[in-house]
N, C-alpha and C positions, 0 to 999 in steps of 0.2 A: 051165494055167500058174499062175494064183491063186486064192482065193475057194474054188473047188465042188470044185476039186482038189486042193485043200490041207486037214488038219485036223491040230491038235497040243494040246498041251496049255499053256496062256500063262497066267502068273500075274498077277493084276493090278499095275500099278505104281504109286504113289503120285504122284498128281500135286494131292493136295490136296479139298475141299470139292464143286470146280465143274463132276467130270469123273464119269462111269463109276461105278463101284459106291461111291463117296465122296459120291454126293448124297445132300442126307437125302430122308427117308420122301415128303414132299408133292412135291418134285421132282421123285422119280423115277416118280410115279402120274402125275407132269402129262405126262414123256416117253412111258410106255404108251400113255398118252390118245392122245399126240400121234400115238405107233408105230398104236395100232390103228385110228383114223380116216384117218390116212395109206395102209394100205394098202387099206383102205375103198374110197374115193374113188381108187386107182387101178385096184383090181381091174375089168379086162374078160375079156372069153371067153378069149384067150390069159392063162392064171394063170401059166406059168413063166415068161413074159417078163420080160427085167429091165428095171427104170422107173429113169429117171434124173429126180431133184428136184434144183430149185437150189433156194438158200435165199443170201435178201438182206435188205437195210435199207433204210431209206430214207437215213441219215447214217451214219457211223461211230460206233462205240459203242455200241452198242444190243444186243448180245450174239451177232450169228451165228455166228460163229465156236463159242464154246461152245455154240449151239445146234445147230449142222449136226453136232457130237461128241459131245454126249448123245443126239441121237438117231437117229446110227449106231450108237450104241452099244447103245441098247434097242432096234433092231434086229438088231441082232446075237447081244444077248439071245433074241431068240424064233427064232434057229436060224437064221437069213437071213445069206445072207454080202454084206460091206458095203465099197465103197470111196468114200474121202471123196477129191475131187480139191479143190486148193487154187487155185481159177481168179483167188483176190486175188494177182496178180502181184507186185500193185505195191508190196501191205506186207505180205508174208508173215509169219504168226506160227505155222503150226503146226508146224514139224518142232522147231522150241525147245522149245513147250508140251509137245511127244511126246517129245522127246530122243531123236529120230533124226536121221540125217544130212540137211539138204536143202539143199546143194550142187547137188546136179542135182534136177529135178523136172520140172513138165508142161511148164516154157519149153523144155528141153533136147530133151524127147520130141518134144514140136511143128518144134522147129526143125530135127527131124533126125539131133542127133548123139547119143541114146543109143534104146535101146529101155525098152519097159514092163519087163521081167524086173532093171534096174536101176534104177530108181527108186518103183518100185513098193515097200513097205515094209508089213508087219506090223506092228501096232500093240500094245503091251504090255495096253492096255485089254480087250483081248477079241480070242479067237483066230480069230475070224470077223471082224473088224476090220482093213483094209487104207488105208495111204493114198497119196497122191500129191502128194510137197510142191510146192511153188512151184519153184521150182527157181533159178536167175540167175533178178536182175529182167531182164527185156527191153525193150527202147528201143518193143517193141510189142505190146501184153498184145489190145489189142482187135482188131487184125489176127491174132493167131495164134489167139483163140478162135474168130472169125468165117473160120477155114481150112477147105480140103476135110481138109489131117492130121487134123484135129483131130474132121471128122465122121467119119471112118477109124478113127480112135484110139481113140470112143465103141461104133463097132458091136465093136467086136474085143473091147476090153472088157466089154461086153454079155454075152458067151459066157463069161464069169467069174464072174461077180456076178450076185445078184439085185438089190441095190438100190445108185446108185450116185449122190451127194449132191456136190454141186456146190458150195462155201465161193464166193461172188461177191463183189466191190466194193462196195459201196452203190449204189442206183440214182440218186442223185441227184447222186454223184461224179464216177461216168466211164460211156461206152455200155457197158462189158463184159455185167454181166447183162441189160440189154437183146438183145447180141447173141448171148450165151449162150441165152437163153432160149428160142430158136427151138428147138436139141438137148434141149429139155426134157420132161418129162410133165406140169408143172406150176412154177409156183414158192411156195416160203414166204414170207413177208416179216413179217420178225422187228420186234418195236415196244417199246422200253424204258418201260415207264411213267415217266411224268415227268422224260423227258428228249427223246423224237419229239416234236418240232414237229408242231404239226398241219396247216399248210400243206407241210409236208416229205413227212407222208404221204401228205397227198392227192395230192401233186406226181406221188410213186412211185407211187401205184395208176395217178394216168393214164399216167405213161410205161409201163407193164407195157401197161395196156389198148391204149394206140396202137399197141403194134408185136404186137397179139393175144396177148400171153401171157394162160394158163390161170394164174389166182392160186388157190390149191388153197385158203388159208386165211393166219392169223396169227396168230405166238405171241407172246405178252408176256409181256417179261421184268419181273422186280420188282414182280411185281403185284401184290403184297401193301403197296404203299407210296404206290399213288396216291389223287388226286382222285377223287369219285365223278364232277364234271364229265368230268375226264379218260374212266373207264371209262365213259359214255355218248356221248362221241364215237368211242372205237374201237367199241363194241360194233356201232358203225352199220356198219361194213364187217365185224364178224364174219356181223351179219345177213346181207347183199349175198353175202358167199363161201361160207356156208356152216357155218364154224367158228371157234372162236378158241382158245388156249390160253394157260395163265398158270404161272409158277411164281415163287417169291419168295426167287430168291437173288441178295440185296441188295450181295453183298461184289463182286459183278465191277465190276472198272474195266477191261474189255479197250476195247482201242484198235479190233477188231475194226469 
């Protein structure tokens, strides 16, 4: 239906600095980094399996959003086909950002009244590049992620995609990524240099750890502007998980 079945030719669209083939030079080697240690650390004996990451925060603002899209994107780059589901219900930004319709999206799918083949969206960034907006806010973001639909909706999907990235809440906002987490292979947890609080952090790693999620690693955003204090208290949790990532593009103010 989508993804492995689909291929055309998609020109890129201008969406600025923060996105897709628009990053500069240092950004886009931090997302490879990210793309080839990612699949690193998910590769087991089944290799055409498709893996589904979430990627969260501990606060809002801290960039996931732009990062769950730069790095569908340089996945998408190495041939892999990609769908970003937009599981922040509650403050959806990406069909704006993309300038597609998100009217309907995963609340509609979940709830019933449309199918994947209509909200399901190609993305201008990259023709391997799929997403799934928000759709109506629903009165119940963290009951319909924590549904049997919704683990239905993942395996069906699965047979479409090879990698399939998950835009969460913040974990210190609402349970969503918490109860997202569980349909996961892992999660990200994105950290803005000098703006993560560092009890906010540690807050999120332990709510991740209590309900057993797999933290694969963390990326840092604006790294190029912090404290060196700062980078020695994150680097303690890049040790702990295994990896960290940085890239220094300083201009975002998403609300993400």
């Amino acid at each position: 239906m989508f993804g492995k079945n689909k291929k055309g030719n998609v020109s890129d669209s201008e969406y600025g600095a923060m996105l897709g083939g628009h990053l500069n030079f240092a950004a886009s080697e931090a997302y490879k980094l990210l793309r080839t240690n990612l699949m690193y650390a998910l590769t087991g004996e089944e290799t055409d399996e498709c893996r589904v990451v979430g990627v969260t925060s501990s606060v809002r603002g801290e960039g996931k959003s732009t990062t769950t899209l730069n790095l569908a994107y340089s996945i998408a780059e190495a041939g892999q086909f990609v769908l970003v589901l937009e599981c922040d219900m509650r403050l959806p930004t990406l069909a704006k950002r993309l300038g597609i319709d998100g009217s309907k999206g995963i609340s509609n799918l979940l709830a019933g009244l449309c199918n994947g083949s209509e909200v399901i969206k190609r993305t201008n960034l990259h023709q391997n590049l799929y997403v799934l907006p928000a759709g109506e806010i629903p009165p119940n973001p963290s009951e319909l992620l924590g549904s049997e639909r919704m683990k239905v909706s993942l395996d069906v999907l699965r047979k479409d995609f090879d990698y399939i990235l998950l835009d969460l809440p913040p974990v210190n906002a609402v349970s969503d990524p918490l109860i997202a987490s569980k349909l996961t292979d892992g999660m990200i947890l994105v950290v803005r240099q000098n703006y993560s609080n560092k009890r906010s952090l540690a807050e999120a790693v332990r709510q991740l750890r209590f309900v057993d999620a797999k933290i694969l690693g963390f990326v840092m955003t604006s790294s190029d502007s912090g404290a060196k204090g700062s980078k020695k208290y994150y680097k303690k949790y890049y040790k702990q998980y295994g990896y960290g990532y940085g890239y220094g593009q300083q201009k975002e103010k998403s609300s993400s």
